[in-house]
Each structure stands twice: as structure tokens, then as C-alpha cells.
N, C-alpha and C positions, 0 to 999 in steps of 0.2 A: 610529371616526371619526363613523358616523352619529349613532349615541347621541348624544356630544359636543354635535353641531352640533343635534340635535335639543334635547336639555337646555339651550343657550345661548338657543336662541327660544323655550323655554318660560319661562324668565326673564327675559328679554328683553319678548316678551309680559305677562308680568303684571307688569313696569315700570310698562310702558306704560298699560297696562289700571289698574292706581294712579292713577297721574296722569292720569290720565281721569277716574278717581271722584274725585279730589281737587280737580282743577277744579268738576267737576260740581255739586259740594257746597261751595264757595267762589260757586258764582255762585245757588245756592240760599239761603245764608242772605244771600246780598245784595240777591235779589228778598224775599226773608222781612225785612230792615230795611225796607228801600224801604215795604214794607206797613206796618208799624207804624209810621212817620214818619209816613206820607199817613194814617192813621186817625187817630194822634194829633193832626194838623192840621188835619182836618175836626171832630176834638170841639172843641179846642179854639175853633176859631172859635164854638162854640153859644154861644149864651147859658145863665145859668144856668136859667132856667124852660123852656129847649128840651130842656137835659140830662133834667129831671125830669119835662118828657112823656116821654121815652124810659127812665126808670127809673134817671137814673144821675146822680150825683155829679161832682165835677172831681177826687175823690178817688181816682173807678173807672176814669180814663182810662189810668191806664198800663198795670193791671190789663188792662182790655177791648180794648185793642192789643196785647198780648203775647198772650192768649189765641188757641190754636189751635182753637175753635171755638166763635168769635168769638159767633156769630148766636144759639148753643142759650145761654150764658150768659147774655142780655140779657133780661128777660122786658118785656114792653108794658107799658104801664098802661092800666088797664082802665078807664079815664077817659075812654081815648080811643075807644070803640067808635064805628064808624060813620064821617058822613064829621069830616074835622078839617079 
């Protein structure tokens, strides 16, 4: 009977512990849109000659908000040393 009862909350537990990580990961890729909206919306408000001091096209924006790291993809332009 112990077994039993032991075996039912071990599955029982990792129900649970599922649906734990499946929320978890349901509210992760919806802070992860939420980021690539507000990025895509901040580009998109540049103008085109702000895009191209930053190195980037209106062609790069959907690209440059999906990417997971974001920052190392973008290079400067080296135009702009100093102050701007």
C-alpha cells in the first residue's frame, strides 16, 4: 500500500512539475514577443539615415529583433567615433 501511494505522488508530482514548466515557458516566449514588438517599434520609428548610423537597413529589422544576441550582431559604424 505504501509503494502505491508513494508511486501515485510521484506522478502526481511530475504532473504537476509539467505544468509548471509549461507555464513557465508559455510566459517566457511571451516576455520573448513582447521584446521583439518593442524592438521592432523602436526601429521602426528611425528614420532611414538614423538606421544607417547604426549599421542597419529597414530590411535588417525583423532579422535584428528576432536575433538572440541582439547587441554582438549589430556592428557601429565607424563614422561615428567620438562624440555624435
Amino acid at each position: 500500500m505504501t509503494q502505491a501511494i508513494l508511486t501515485a505522488h510521484g506522478h502526481l508530482t511530475g504532473a504537476v512539475e509539467g505544468l509548471i514548466d509549461f507555464i513557465k515557458s508559455v510566459n517566457e516566449k511571451r516576455i520573448q514577443r513582447k521584446a521583439i514588438r518593442e524592438t521592432e517599434k523602436e526601429l521602426q520609428s528611425l528614420t532611414n539615415a538614423e538606421l544607417y548610423d547604426i549599421g542597419l537597413t529597414r530590411g535588417d529589422i525583423y532579422m535584428v529583433a528576432r536575433s538572440s544576441d541582439t547587441i554582438a550582431n549589430v556592428r557601429a559604424n565607424n563614422n561615428l567615433g567620438g562624440w555624435v
